[in-house]
C-alpha positions as CSV (number, residue, x, y, z in Angstrom):
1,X,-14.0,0.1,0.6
2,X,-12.8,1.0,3.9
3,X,-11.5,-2.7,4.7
4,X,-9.6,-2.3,1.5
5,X,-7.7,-0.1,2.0
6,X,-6.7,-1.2,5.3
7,X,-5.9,-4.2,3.5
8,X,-3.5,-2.3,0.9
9,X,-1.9,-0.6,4.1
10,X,-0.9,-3.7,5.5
11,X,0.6,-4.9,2.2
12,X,2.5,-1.9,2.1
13,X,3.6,-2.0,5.5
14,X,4.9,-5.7,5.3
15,X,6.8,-4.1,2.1
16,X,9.0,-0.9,3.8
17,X,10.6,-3.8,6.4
18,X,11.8,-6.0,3.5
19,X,13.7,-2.6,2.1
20,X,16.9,-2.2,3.9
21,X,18.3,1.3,2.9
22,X,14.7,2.8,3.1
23,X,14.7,2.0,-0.8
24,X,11.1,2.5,-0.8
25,X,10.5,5.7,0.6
26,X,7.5,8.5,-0.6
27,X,9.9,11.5,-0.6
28,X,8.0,14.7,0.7
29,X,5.9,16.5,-1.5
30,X,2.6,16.1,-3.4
31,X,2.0,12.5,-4.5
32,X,-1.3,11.8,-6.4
33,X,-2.5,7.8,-5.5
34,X,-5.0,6.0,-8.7
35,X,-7.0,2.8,-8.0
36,X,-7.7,0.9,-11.0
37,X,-11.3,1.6,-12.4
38,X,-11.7,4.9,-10.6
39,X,-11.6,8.2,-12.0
40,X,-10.1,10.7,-10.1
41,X,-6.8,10.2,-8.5
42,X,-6.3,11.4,-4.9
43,X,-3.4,14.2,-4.0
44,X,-1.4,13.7,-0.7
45,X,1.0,16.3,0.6
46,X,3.6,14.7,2.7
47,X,5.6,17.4,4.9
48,X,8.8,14.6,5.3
49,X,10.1,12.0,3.6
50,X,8.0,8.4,4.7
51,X,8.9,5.0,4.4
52,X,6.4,3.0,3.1
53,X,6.2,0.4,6.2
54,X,5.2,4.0,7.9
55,X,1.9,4.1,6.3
56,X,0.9,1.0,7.5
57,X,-3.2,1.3,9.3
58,X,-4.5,1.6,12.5
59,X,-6.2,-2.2,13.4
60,X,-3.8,-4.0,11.6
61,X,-2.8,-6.1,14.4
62,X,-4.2,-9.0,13.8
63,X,-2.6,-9.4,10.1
64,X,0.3,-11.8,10.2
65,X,2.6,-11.7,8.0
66,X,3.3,-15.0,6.0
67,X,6.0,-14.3,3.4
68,X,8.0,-11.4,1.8
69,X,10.4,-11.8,-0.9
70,X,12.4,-8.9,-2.7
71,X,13.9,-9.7,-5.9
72,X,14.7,-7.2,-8.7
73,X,13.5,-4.4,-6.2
74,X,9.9,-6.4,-6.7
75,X,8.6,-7.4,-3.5
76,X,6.1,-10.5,-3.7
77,X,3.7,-10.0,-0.3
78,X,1.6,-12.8,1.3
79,X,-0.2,-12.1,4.3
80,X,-3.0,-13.2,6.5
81,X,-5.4,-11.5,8.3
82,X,-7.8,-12.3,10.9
83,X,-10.7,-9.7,10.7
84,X,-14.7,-9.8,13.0
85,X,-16.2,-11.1,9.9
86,X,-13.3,-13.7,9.1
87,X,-10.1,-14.6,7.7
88,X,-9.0,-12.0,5.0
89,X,-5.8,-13.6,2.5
90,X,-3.6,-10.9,0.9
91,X,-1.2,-11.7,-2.5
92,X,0.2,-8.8,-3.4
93,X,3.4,-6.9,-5.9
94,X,4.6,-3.6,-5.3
95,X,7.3,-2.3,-7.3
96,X,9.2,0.9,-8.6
97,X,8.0,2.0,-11.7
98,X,10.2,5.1,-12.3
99,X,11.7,8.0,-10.1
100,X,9.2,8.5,-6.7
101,X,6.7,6.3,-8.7
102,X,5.2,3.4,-7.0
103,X,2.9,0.2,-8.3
104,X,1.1,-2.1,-5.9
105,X,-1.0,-5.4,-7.5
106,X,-3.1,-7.4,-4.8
107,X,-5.2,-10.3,-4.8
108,X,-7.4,-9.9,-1.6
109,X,-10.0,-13.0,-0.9
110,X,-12.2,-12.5,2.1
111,X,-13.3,-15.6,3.8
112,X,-16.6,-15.4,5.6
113,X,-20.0,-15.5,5.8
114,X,-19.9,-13.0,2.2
115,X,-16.4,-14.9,0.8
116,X,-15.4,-13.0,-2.5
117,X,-11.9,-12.0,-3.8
118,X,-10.7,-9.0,-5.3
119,X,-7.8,-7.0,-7.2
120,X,-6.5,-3.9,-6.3
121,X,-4.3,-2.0,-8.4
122,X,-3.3,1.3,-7.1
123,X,-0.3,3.7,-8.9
124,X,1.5,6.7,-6.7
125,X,3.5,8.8,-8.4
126,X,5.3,12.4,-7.2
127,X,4.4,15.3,-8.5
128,X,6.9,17.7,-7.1
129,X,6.8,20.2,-4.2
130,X,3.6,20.8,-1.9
131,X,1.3,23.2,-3.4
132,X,0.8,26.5,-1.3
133,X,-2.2,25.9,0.9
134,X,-1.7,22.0,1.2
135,X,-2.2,20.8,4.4
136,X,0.4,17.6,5.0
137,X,-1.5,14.6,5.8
């Protein structure tokens, strides 16, 4: 799970530099983030505004990024990454899907000694303002 979402991080990360205008940006507040076939949805406060190349992981340095093309405000991600156990090969969407509301689709193949692929689907929509008592993250 953990090299997952690393995984989605980078794709996300190679998607705020293909933006100009900070197009895609997480406005502050209380977003709620779904992953396809998992039942409860996870709530982030954001104290600021974040582009969403700003969310990229820690120990994503060895990802290269191979091609990103925006069209329609749909970016189309491909990407490369070298990770211990082997090469990791990332095919991802991300695209608006309303006002502060966010889709991401990636194909994620791991090459190794365990190859397998993957898809990710993960939704983040806004809720509004931080809740009182929500720590920003």
């Amino acid at each position: 799970m953990l090299r997952t979402a690393y995984l989605l991080a980078a794709v996300i990360g190679f998607a705020g530099s293909a933006f100009a205008g900070d197009t895609m940006m997480l406005r502050a507040g209380e977003w709620t983030v779904a992953r396809d076939g998992q039942g409860e949805a996870t709530k982030i406060c954001y104290g600021e505004d974040h582009k969403l190349g700003q969310l990229a992981g820690a120990g994503m340095d060895a990802c290269v990024q191979s091609r990103v093309a925006a069209q329609d405000k749909v970016l189309t991600i491909d990407a490369i990454c070298q990770m211990a156990n082997g090469r990791v090969i990332v095919h991802g969407t991300i695209r608006p899907t309303g006002a502060d509301a966010y889709r991401a689709d990636s194909r994620i193949t791991f090459e190794g000694a365990e190859s397998k692929a993957v898809s990710l689907g993960i939704t983040a929509r806004r809720l509004g303002p931080c809740q009182p008592g929500d720590a920003p993250g």
